[in-house]
TIPAMI-23448 format. One record per residue: x, y, z of N, C-alpha, C, O in turn. Coordinates in steps of 0.001 Angstrom, whole numbers, padded with zeros to 6 digits, always signed. Layout:
XYZXYZXYZXYZ;...
END
This chain:
+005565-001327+022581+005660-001572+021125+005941-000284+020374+006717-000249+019419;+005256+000824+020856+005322+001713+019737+006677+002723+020168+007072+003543+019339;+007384+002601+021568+008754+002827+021502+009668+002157+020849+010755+002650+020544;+009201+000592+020485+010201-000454+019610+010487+000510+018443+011580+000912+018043;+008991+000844+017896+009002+001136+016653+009557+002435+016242+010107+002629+015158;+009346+003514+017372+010425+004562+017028+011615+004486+017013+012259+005299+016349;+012389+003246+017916+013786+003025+017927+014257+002467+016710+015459+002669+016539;+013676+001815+015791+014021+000760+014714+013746+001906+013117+014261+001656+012028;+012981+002917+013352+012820+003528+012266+014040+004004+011507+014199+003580+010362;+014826+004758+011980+016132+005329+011707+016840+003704+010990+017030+003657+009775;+017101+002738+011686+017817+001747+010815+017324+001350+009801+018013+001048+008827;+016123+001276+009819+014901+000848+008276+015393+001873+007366+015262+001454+006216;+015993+003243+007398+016013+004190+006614+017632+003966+006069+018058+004252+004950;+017987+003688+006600+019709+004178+006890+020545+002162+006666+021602+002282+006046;+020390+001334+006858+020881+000303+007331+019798-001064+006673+019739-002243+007021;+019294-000567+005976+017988-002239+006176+018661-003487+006464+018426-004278+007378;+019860-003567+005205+019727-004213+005264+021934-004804+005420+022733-005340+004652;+021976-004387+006519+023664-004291+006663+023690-005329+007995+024800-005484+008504;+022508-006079+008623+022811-007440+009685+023365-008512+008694+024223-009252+009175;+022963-008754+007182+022555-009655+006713+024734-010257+006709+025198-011397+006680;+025229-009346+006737+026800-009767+006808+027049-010140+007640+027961-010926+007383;+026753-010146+009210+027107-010847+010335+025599-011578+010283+024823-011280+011191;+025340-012131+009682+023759-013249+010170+023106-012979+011007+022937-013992+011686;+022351-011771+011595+021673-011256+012194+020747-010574+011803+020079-009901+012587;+020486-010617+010321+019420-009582+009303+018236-009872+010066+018258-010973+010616;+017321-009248+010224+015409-009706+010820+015047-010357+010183+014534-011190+010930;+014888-010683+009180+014501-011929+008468+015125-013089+008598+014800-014022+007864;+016128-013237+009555+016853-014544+009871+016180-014956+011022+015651-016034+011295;+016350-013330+012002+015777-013745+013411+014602-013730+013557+014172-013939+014691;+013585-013454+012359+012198-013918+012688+012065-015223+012400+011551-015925+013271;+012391-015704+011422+012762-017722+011070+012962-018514+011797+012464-019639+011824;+014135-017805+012885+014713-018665+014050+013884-018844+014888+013824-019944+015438;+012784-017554+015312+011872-017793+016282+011189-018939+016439+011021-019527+017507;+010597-019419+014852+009964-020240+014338+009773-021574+015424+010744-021527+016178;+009079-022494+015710+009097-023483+015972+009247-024134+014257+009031-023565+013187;+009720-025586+014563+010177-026446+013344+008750-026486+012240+008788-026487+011010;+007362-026523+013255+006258-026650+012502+005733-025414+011752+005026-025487+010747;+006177-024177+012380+005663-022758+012270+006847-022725+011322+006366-022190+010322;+008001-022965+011087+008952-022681+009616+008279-023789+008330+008192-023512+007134;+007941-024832+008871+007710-025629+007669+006686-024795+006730+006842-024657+005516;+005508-024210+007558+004414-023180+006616+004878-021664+006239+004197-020893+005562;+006125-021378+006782+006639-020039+006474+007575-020326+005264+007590-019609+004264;+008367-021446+005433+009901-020764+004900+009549-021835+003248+010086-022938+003149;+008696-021340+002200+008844-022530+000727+010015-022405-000236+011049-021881+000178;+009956-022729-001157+010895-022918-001831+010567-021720-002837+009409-021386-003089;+011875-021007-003477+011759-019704-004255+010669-020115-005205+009545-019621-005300;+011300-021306-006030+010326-021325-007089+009147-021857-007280+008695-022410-008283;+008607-021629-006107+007139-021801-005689+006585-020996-006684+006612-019767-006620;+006021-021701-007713+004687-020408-007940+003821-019458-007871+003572-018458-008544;+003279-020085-006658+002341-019790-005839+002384-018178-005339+001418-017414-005304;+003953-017841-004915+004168-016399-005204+003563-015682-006087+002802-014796-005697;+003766-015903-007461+002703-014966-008268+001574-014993-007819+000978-013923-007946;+000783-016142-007124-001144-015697-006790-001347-014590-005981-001742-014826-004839;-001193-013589-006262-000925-012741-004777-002554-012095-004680-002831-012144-005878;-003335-011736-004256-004558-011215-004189-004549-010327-002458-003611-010272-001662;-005989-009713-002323-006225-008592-001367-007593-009079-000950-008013-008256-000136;-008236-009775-001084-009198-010272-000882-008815-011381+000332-007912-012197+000515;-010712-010690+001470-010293-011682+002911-009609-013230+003071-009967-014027+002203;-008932-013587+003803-008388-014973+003826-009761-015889+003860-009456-017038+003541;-010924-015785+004091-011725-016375+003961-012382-016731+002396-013097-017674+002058;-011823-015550+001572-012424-015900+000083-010761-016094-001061-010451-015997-002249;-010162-016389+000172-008974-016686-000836-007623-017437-000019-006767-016756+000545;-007582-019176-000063-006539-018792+000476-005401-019098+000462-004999-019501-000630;-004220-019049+001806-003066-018727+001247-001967-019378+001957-002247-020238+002791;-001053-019146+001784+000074-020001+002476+000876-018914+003253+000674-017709+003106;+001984-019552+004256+002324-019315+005355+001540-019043+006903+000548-019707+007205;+001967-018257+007595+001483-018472+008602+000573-016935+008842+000708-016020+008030;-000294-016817+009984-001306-015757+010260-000552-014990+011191+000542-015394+011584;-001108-013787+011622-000349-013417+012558-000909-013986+014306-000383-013971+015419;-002145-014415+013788-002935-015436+015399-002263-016404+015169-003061-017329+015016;-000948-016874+015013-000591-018077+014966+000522-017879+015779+000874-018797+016519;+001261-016605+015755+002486-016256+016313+002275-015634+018019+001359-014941+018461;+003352-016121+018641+003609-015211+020127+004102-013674+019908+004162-013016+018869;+004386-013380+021061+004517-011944+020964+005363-011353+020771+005399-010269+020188;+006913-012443+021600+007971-012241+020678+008214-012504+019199+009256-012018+018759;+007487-013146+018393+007705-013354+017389+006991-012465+016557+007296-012379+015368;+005708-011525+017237+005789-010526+016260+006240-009204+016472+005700-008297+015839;+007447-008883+017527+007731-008298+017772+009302-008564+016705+010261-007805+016565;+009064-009836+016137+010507-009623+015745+009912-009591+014052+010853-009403+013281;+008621-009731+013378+007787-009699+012560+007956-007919+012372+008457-007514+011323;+007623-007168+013168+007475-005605+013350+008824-005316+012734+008954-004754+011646;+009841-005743+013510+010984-005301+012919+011545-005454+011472+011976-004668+010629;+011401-006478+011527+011298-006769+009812+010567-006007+009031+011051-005664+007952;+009184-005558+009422+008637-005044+008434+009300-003710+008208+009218-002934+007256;+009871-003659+009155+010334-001852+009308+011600-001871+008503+012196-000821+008262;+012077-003180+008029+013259-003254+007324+012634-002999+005974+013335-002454+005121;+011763-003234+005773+010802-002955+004183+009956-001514+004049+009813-000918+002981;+009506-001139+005137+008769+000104+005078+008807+001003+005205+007800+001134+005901;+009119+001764+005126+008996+003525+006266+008572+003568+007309+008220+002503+007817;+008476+004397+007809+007322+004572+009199+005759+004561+009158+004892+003892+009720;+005771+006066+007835+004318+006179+007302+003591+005056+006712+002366+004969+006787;+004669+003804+005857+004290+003013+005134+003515+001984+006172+002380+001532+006021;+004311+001764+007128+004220+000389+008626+003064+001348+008823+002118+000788+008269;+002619+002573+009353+001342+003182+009978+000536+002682+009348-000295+001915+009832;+000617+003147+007551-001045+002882+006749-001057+001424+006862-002239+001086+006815;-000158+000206+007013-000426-001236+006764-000922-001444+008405-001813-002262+008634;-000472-000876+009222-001140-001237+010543-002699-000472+010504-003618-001245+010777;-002987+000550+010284-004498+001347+010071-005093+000262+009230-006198-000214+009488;-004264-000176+008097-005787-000888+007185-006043-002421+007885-007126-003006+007909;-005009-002815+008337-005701-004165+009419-006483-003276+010281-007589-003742+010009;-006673-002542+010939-007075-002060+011964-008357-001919+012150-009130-001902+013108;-008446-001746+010111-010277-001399+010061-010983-002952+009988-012200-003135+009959;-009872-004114+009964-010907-005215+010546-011984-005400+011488-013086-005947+011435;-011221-004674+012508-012239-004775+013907-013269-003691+013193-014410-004152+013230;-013231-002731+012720-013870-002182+012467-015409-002351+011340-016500-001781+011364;-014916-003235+010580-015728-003746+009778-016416-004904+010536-017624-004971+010312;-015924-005820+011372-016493-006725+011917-017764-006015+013664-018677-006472+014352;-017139-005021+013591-018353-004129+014795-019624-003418+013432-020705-002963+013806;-019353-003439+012391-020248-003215+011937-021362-004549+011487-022534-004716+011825;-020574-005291+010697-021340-006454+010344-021528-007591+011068-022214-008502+010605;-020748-007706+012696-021212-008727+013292-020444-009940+012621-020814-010891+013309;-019714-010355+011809-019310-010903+011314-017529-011388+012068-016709-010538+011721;-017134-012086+012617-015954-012167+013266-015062-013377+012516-014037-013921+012926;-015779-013598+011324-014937-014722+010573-014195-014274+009491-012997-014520+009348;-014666-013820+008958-014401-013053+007522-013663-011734+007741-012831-011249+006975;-014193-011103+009178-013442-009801+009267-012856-010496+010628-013536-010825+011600;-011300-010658+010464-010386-010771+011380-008933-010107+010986-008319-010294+009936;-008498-009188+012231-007268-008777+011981-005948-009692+012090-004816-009279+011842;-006278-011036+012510-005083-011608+013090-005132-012850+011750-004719-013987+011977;-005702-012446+010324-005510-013905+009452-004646-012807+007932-005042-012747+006768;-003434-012101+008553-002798-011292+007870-001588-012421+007375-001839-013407+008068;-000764-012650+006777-000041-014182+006482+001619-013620+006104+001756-012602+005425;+002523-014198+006488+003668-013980+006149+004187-015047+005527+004218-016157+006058;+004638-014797+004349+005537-016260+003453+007104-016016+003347+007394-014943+002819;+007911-016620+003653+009103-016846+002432+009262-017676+001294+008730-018777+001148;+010088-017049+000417+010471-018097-000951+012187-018027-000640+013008-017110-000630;+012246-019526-000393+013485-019020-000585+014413-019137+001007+013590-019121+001922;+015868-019246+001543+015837-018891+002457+016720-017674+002847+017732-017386+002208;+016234-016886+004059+017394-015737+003746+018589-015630+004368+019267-014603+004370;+018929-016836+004993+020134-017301+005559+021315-017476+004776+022481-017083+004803;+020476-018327+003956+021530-019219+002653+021690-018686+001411+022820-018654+000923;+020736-018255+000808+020465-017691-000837+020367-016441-001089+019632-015589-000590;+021315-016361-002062+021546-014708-002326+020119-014251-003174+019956-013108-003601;+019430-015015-003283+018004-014856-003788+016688-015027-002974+016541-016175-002555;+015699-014153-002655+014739-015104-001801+013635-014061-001412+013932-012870-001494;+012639-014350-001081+011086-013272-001693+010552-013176-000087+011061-013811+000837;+009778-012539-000002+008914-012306+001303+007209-011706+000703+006891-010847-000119;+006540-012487+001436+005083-011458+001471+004393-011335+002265+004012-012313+002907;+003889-009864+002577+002826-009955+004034+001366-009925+003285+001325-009371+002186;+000120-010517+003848-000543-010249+002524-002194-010750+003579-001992-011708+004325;-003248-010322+003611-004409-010247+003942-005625-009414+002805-005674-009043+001633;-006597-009431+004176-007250-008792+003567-006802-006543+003238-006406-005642+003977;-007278-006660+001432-006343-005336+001403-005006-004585+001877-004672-003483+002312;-004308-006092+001468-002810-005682+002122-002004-006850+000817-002548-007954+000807;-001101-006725+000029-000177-007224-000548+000739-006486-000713+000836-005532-001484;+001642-007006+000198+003163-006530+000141+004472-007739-000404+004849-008631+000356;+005020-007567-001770+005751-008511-002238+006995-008140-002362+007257-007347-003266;+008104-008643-001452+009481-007981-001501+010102-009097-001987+009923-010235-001552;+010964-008732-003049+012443-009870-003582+013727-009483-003118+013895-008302-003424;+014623-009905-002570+015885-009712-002434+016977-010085-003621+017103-011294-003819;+017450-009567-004098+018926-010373-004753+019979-009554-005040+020197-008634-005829;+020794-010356-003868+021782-009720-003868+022048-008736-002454+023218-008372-002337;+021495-008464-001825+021031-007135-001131+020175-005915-001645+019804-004925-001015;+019966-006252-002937+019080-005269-003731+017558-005256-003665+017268-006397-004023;+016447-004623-003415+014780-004978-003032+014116-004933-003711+013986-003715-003836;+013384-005431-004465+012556-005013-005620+011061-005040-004289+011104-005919-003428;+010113-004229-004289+008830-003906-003503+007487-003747-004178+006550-002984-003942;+007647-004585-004984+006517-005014-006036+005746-006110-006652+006465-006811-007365;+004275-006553-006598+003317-005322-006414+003236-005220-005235+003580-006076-004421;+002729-004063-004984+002195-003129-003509+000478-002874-003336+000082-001727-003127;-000027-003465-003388-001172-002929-003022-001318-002603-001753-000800-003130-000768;-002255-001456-001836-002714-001142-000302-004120-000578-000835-004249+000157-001814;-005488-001215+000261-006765-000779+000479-007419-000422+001367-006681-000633+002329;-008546+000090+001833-009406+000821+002484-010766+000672+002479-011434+001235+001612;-011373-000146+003501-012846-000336+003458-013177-000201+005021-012478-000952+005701;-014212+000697+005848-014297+001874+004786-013006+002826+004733-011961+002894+005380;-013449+003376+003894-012023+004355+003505-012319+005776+004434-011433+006555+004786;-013942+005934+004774-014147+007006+005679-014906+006252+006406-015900+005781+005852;-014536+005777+008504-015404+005093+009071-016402+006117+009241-016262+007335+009342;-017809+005139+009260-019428+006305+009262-019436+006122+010304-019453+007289+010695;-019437+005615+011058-019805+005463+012441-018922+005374+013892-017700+005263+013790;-019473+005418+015097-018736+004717+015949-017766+005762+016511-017923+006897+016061;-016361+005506+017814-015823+006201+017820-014650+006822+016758-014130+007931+016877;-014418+006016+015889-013812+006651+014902-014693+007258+013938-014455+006930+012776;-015214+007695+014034-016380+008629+012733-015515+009800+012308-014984+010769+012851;-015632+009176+010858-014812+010280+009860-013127+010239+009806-012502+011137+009243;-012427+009032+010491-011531+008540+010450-010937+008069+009013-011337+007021+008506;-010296+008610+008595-010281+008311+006967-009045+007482+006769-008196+007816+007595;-008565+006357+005837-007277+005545+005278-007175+006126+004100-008182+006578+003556;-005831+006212+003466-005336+006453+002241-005872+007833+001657-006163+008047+000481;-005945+008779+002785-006468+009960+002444-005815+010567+001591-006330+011382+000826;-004400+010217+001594-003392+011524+001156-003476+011004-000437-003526+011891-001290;-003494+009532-000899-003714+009281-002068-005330+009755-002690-005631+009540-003864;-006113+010301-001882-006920+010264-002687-007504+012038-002762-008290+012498-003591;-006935+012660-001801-007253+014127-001527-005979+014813-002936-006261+015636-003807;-004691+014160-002723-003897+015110-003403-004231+014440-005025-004208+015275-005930;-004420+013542-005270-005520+013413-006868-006752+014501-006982-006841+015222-007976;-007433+014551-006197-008492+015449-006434-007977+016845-006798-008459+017403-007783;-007012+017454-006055-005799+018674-005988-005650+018942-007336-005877+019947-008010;-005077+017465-007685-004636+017785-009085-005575+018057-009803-005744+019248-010065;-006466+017090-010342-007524+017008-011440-008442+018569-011194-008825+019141-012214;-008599+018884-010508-009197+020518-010496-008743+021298-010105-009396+021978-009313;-007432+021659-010396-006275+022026-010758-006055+022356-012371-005193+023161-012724;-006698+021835-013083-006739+021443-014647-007489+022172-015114-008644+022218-014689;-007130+022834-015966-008201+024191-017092-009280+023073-017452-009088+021870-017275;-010278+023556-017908-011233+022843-019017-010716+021699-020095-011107+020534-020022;-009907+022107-020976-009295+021870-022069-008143+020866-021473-007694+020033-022261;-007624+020890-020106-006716+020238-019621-007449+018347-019091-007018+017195-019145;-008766+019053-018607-009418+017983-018147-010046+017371-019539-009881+016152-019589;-010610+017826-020487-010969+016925-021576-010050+015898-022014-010442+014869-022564;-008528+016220-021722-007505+015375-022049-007273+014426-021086-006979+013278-021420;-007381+014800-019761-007331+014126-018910-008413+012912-018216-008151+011998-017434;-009535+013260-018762-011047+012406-018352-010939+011291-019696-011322+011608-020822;-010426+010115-019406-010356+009791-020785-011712+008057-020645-011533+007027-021296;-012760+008257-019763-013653+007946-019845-014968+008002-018457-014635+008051-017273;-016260+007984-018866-017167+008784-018094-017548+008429-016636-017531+009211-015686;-017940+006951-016613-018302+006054-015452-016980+005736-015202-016084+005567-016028;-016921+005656-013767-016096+005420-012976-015692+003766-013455-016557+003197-014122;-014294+002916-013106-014110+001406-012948-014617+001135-011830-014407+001879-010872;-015561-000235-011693-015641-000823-010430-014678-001508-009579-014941-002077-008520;-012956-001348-010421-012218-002004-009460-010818-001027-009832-010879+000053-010420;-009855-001532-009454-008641-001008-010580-008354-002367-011355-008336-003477-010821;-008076-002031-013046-008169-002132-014248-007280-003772-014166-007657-004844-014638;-006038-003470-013410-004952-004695-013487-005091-005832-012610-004455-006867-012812;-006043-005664-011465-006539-006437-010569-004932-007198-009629-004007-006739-008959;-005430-008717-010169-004264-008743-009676-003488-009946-010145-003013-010795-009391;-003367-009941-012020-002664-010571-012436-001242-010454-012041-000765-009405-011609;-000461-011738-012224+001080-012083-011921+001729-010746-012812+002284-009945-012060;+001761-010370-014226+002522-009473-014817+001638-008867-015525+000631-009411-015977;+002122-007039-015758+000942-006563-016453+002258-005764-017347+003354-005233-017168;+001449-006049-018221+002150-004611-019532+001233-003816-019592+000044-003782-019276;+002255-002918-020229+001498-001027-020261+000375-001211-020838+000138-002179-021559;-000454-000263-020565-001691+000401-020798-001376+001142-022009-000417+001913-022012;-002254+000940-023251-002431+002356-023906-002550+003566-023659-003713+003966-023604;-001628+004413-023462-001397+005960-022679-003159+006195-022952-003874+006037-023942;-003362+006551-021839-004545+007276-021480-004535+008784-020127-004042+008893-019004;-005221+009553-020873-005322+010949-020068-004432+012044-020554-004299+012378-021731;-003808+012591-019466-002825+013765-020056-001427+013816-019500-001015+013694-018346;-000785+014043-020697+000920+014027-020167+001480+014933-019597+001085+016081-019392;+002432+014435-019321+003335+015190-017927+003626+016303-018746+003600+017201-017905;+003930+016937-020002+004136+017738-020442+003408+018787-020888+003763+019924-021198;+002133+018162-020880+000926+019326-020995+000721+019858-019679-000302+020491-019423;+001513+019673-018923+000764+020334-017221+002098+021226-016897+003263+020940-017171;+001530+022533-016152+002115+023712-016001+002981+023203-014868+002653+022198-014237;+004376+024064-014531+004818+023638-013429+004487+023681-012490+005068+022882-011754;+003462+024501-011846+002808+023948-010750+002316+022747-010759+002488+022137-009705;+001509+021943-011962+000565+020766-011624+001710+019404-012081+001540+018201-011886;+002817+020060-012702+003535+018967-012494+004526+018560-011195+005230+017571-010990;+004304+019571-010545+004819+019364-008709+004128+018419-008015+004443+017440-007338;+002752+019127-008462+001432+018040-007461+001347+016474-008206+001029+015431-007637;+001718+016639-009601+002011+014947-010106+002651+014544-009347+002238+013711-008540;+004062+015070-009349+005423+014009-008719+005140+014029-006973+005410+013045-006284;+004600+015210-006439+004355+014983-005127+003066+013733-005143+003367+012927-004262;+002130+013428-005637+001153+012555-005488+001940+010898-005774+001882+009944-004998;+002748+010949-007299+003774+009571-006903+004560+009521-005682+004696+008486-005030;+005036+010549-005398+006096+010390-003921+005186+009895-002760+005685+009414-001742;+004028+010003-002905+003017+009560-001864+003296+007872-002055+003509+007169-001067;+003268+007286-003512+003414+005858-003513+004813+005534-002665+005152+004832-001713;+005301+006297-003419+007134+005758-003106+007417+005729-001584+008247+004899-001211;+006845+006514-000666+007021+007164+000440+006395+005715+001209+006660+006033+002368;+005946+004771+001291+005528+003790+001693+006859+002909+001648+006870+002018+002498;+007661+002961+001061+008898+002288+001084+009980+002722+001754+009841+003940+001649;+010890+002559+002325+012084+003273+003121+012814+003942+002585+013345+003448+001590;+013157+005233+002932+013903+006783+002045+014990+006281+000915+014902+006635-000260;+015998+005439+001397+016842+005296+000365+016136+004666-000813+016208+005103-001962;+015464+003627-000445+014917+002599-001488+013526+003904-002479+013249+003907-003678;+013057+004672-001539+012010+005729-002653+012711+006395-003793+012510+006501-005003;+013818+006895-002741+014797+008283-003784+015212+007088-004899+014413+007085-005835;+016057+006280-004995+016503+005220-005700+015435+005427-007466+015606+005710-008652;+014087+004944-006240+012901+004203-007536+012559+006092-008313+012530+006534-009461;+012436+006471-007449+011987+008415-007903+012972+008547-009057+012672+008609-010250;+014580+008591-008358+015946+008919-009629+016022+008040-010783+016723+008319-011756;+015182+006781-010686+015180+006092-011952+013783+006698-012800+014062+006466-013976;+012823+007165-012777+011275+007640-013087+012215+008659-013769+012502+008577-014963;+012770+009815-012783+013318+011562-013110+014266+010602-014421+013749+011026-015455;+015094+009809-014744+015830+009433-015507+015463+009606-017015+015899+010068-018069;+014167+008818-016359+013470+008913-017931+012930+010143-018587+013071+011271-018115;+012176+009809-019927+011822+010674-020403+010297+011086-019743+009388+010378-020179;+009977+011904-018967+009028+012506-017984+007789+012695-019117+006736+012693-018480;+007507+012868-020640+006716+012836-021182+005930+011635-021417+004850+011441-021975;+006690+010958-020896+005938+009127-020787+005025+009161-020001+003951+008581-020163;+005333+009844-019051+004082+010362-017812+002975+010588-018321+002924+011645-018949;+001635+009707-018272+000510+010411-018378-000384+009825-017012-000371+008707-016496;-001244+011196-016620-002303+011245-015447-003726+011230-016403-003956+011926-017392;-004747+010024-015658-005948+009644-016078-007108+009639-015494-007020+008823-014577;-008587+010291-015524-008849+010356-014928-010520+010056-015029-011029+010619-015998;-011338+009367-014301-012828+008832-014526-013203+009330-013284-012496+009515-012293;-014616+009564-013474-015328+009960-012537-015606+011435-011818-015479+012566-012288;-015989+011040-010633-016305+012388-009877-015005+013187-009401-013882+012688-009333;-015342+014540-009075-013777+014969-008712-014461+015522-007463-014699+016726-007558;-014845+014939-006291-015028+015202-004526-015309+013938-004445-015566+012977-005170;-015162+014271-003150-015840+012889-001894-017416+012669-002267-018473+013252-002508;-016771+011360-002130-018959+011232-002274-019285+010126-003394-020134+009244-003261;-018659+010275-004256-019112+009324-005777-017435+008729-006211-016319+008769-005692;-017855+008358-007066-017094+007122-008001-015737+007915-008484-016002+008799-009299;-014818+007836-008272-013532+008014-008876-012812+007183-008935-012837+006164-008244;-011561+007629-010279-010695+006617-010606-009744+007639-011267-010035+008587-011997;-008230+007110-010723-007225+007525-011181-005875+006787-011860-005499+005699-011424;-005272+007372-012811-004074+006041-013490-002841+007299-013914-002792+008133-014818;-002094+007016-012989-000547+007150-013752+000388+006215-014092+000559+005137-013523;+001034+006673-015094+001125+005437-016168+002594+006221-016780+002467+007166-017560;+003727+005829-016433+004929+005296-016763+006123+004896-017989+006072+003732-018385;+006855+005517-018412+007552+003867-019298+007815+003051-018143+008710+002416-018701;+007770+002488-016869+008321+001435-016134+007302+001110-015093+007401+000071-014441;+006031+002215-014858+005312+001774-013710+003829+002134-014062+003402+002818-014992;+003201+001517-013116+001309+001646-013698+001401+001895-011617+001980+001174-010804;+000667+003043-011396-000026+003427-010465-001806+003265-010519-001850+002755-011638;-002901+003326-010199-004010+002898-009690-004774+003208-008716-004556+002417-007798;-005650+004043-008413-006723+004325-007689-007967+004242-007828-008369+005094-008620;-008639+003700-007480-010124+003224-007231-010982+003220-005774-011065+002470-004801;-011561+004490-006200-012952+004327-004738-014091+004402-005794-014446+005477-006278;-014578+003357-006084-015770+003012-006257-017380+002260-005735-018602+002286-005876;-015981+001482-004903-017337+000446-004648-018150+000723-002882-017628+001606-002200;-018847+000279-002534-019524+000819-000999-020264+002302-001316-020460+003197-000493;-020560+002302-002516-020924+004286-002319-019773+004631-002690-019818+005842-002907;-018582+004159-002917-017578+005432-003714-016826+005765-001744-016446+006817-001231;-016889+004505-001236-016055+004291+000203-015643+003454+000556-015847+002887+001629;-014590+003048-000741-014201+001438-000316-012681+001535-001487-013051+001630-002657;-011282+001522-001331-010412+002518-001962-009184+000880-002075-008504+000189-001317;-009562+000968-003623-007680+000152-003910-007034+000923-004625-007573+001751-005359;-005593+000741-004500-004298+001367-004756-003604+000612-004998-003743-000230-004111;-002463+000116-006030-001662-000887-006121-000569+000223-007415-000894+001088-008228;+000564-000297-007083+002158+000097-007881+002308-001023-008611+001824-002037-008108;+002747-001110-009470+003607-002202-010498+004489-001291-011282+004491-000112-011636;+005387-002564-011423+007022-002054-012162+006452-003176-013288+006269-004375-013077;+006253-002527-014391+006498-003342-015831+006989-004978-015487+006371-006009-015219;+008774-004541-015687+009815-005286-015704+010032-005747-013980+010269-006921-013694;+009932-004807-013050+010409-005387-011610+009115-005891-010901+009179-006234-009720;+007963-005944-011580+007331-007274-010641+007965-008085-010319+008415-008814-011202;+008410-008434-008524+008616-009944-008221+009831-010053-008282+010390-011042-007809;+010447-009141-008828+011946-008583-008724+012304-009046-009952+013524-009204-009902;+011886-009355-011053+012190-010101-012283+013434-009079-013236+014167-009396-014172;+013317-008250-012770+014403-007352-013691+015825-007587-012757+016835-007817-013423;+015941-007557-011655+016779-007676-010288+017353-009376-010341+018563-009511-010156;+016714-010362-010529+016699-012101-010855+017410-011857-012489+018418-012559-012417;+017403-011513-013262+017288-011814-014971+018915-011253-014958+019726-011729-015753;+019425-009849-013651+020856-009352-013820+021576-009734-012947+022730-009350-012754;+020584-011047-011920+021479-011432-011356+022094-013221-012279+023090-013844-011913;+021689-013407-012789+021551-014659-013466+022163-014513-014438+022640-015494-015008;+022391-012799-015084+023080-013010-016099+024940-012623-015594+025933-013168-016075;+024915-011698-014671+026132-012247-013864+026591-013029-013215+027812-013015-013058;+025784-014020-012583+026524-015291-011701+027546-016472-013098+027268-017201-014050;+028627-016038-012442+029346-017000-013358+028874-018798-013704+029166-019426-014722;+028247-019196-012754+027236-021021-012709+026168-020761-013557+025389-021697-013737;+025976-019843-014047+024521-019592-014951+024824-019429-016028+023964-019586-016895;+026262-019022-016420+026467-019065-018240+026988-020547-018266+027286-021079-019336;
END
C-alpha cells in the first residue's frame, strides 16, 4: 500500500484530474468497483440536501449516508486511496490517515469498540462522475469532513475540517505522539512573536471557546474582524501568518493550494486579521481565527484538558462549490 501511495503522489499533484477525458478518472473506477447494492448507498443525487449536513462527530452520534470503509474489499479501497490522492497531497492523505488512526487509539483507552471504530469513515457521491459536468464527493467520520465539488474539472475543497483527540497520545506505545501539530505549534510561534501592544490587539477575548465558533453550519458569513491585521505585523510575523495558512492550503494538492494562496495574495492582505483566546503553550485552552475577505480559518484545543483539537477552512462564497455552480450556470447556454 504505501508503495501505491508513493507512486500515485506525483499524479495527484500534476494530473488530478486529466483520466476524466478518456473515462478512467478514480472516481469512475471506484463506482465501478461498486457492487449494484454498494452504488445504490454511494452514488445520490446532486441535489440531495443532505450534502449540506456535514458534521465530525462519531458515526454513532450522527448519522450518515453512503458507505463505511468496513463495508468495502481491498480492492476497492485501494481504488478509494487513489482517489483520495486525487483530492489531497501527500501530507494532507497522512494527517486524514493519522486522525482515523487515533480510533484504535481512543478505543484501547476507553474499551469502547462501538463508538470508537476506524472502519465507520463514509464515502458519498452527489451526482455522477461519469455523466455530469457537476457532482460532489465526501469522506467524512469521526473528526474528518472532507467536501469536494467538481464543475467542470474545476474543485472547490470546502468545508475541510480536520480533528484530533487526543491531539497528544498520554499513553501507550505512542506516548507523546502528537496530530495537527504543525497547526497548532506554528500559531503559538506567532502569537509570542507579538510585542505587548501587538497582543492586546490580537487577544480579542479572555476564556478560551469550547469549540470553534462556526461549528458546522451549511454556510457561514464573515465574522466581525476580530484580533490584529495583517498590516500591523512586521515582516517577519507576516511570513509566519502566510506560512501558518499554507499549512491549511498544503492539505490540498500543489496546484489546487498555489491557485487558492494567488487568489488570498490577490486581495487586499489588510483584510487579514489573526485572533487570538487563551493560553499561548501546551497545556491549557487555546483558540485561534484567521479571518479573510473570502475565508474563515479556526483552531480550537480546548476540550479534554486543552487535548482534543478542531480545525476547519471555509470559503465565504465557495462552500460546496457554490461560487464554481452559480459560474457554471451562468455560462451553460440551457440555463439562460
Amino acid at each position: 500500500m504505501k508503495k501505491t501511495l508513493l507512486i500515485l503522489i506525483p499524479l495527484c499533484l500534476l494530473i488530478p484530474f486529466a483520466f476524466q477525458m478518456m473515462g478512467e478518472d478514480p472516481a469512475s473506477k471506484f463506482i465501478d468497483s461498486l457492487s449494484p447494492e454498494q452504488r445504490s448507498k454511494v452514488v445520490l443525487d446532486f441535489e440531495d440536501q443532505r450534502k449540506l449536513d456535514w458534521h465530525f462527530f462519531p458515526s454513532t452520534m450522527f448519522s450518515r449516508e453512503g458507505i463505511p470503509l468496513d463495508e468495502l474489499s481491498s480492492p476497492q479501497l485501494e481504488k478509494l486511496e487513489e482517489l483520495m490522492l486525487t483530492f489531497l497531497s501527500k501530507s494532507g492523505y497522512e494527517k486524514v490517515e493519522k486522525i482515523k488512526g487515533l480510533e484504535d487509539v481512543l478505543r484501547a483507552i476507553s474499551g469502547d469498540s462501538v463508538m470508537r471504530d476506524s472502519g465507520k469513515y463514509f464515502t458519498t457521491f452527489y451526482g455522477d462522475p461519469k455523466n455530469d459536468p457537476v457532482w460532489a464527493m465526501s469522506f467524512e467520520g469521526h473528526h474528518i469532513s472532507l467536501n469536494f465539488t467538481v464543475v467542470d474539472g474545476e474543485v472547490s475543497s470546502t468545508p475541510r475540517f480536520l480533528g484530533a483527540n487526543p491531539a497528544m497520545i498520554p499513553e501507550g506505545p505512542r506516548k507523546g505522539d502528537r496530530t495537527l501539530q504543525e497547526e497548532e505549534d506554528l500559531g503559538f510561534d506567532l502569537i509570542n512573536s507579538f510585542t505587548e501592544a501587538q497582543k492586546q490587539k490580537a487577544i480579542f477575548q479572555e476564556e478560551s471557546f469550547k469549540d470553534i465558533v462556526s461549528f458546522n453550519i451549511p454556510k457561514v458569513d464573515p465574522f466581525e474582524p476580530a484580533g490584529i491585521p495583517y498590516s500591523e505585523l512586521d515582516a517577519d510575523q507576516q511570513k509566519k501568518l502566510m506560512r501558518l495558512i499554507d499549512e491549511y492550503l498544503n492539505t490540498m494538492p500543489k496546484k489546487s493550494a498555489m491557485e487558492r494562496r494567488d487568489k488570498i495574495m490577490e486581495e487586499d492582505l489588510s483584510d487579514i486579521y489573526f485572533g487570538w483566546v487563551g493560553a499561548f503553550k501546551l497545556g491549557s485552552a487555546h483558540y485561534y481565527r484567521i479571518q479573510g475577505k473570502t475565508f474563515l480559518i479556526e483552531f480550537d484545543n480546548s476540550q479534554n484538558n486543552a487535548n482534543h483539537i478542531h480545525t476547519v477552512w471555509r470559503d465565504f462564497d465557495g462552500d460546496f462549490g457554490r461560487d464554481l455552480i452559480h459560474e457554471h450556470l451562468q455560462s451553460s447556454p440551457h440555463h439562460h
